[in-house]
C-alpha positions in Angstrom: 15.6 18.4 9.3 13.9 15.1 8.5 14.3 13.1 5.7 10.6 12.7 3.9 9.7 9.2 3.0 10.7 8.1 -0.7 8.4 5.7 -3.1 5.5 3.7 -1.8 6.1 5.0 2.1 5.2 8.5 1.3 1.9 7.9 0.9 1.2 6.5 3.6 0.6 9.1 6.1 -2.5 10.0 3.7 -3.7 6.2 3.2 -3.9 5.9 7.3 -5.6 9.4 7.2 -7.9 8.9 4.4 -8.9 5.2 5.1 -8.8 4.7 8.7 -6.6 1.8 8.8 -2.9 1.8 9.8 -0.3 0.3 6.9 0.8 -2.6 8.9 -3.5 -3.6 8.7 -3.4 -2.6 5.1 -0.4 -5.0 4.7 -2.2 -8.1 6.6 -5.1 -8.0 4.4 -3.2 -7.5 1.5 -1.4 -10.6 2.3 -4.4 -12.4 3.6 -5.6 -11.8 0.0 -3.1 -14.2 -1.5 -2.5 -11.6 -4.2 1.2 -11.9 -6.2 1.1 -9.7 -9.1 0.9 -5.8 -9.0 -2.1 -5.4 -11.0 -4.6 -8.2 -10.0 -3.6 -6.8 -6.1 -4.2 -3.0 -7.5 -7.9 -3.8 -8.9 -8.4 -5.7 -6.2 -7.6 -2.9 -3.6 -9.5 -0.5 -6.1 -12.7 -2.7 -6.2 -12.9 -4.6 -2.4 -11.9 -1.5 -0.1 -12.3 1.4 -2.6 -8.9 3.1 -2.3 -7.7 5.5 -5.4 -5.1 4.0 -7.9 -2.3 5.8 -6.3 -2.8 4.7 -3.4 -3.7 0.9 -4.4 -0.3 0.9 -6.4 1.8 2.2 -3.3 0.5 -0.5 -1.1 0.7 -3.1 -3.7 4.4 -1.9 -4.2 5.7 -2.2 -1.0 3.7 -5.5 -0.6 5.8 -6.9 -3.5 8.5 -5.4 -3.0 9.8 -4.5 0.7 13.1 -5.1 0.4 13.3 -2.5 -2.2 11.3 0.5 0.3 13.3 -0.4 3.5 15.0 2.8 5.1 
């Protein structure tokens, strides 16, 4: 049996599906966007690329925080 993804990771598989852009893409442009803090870099994934707040806060998340998501 596989071991699901825990925290930001498990969403993933729908972000890819539902957007159309892989998570190491979503993670350039996230750090293209010079954001630092979780909620400026949430409303900004919200309002420039239109994702839902889940989402937006799982990418933001591991974007701040890798370290903390790593398997």
């Amino acid at each position: 049996m596989t071991d699901k993804p825990k925290g930001p990771a498990s969403y993933f598989p729908a972000i890819e599906a539902k957007y159309g852009r892989s998570i190491p893409e979503w993670l350039a442009t996230i750090a293209a966007a010079g954001h630092d803090k979780q909620k400026p870099l949430v409303d900004w994934l919200k309002s420039e690329h239109g994702l839902g707040h889940g989402h937006a806060t799982a990418l933001a998340a591991h974007h701040l925080n890798p370290e903390k998501w790593a398997s």
